[in-house]
ZAMARGU-4260 file (C-alpha; in steps of 0.2 Angstrom, whole numbers, plus 5000, padded with zeros to 4 digits):
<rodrens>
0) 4970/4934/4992 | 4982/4929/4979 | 4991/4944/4970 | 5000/4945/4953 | 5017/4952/4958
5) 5033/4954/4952 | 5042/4939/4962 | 5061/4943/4967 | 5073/4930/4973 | 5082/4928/4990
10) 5092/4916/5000 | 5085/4907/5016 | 5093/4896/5027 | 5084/4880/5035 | 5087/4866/5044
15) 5094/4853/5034 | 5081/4836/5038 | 5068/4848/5035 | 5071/4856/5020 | 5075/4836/5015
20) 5058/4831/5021 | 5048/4845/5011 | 5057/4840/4993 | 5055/4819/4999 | 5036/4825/5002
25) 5034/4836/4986 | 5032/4852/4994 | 5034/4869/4986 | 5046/4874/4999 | 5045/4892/4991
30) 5024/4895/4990 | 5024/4889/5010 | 5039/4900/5013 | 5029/4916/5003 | 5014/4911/5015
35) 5022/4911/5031 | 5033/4926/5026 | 5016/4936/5020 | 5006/4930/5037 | 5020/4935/5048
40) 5021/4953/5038 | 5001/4955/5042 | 5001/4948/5062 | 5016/4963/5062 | 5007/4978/5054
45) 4991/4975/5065 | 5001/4973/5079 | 5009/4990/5075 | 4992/4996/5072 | 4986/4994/5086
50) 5000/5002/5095 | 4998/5016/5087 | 4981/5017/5089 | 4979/5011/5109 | 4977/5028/5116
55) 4962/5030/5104 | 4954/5014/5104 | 4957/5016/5124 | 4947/5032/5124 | 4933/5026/5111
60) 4931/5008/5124 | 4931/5024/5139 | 4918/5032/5130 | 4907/5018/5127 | 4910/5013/5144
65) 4901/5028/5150 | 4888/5031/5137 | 4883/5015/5130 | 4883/5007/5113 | 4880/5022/5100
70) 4863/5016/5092 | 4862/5001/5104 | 4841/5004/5104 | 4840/4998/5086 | 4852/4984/5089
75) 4844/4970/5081 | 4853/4955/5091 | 4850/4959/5109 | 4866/4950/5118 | 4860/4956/5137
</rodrens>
């Protein structure tokens, strides 16, 4: 998903050879550095999602554990 967003500078620091090896190979050292940056900010919020939500998706799996799959009848693919 590729926003329109106001960009803001910022200083990073990196290994030397690597940073070397990314400009010899024409790399857009900042575009990779804005992916990784945005990947690591999404794996961090869902994993604080779902620790705020463990108690209540523990119960929800509790309660489908006893009662079954609401509306399971009408379940088109049958996976049992």
């Amino acid at each position: 998903m590729h926003r329109n967003t106001e960009k803001q500078r910022t200083n990073i620091t990196v290994d030397a050879r690597t940073l070397a090896e990314a400009r010899a190979l024409n790399l857009n050292v900042s575009a990779i550095s804005e992916a990784a940056l945005a990947r690591a900010v999404r794996e961090a919020a869902a994993r604080s999602w779902a620790e705020e939500n463990a108690e209540a998706l523990a119960e929800r799996r509790a309660w489908i554990d006893a009662n079954g799959m609401p509306l399971a009848a009408y379940q088109v693919l049958k996976t049992d």
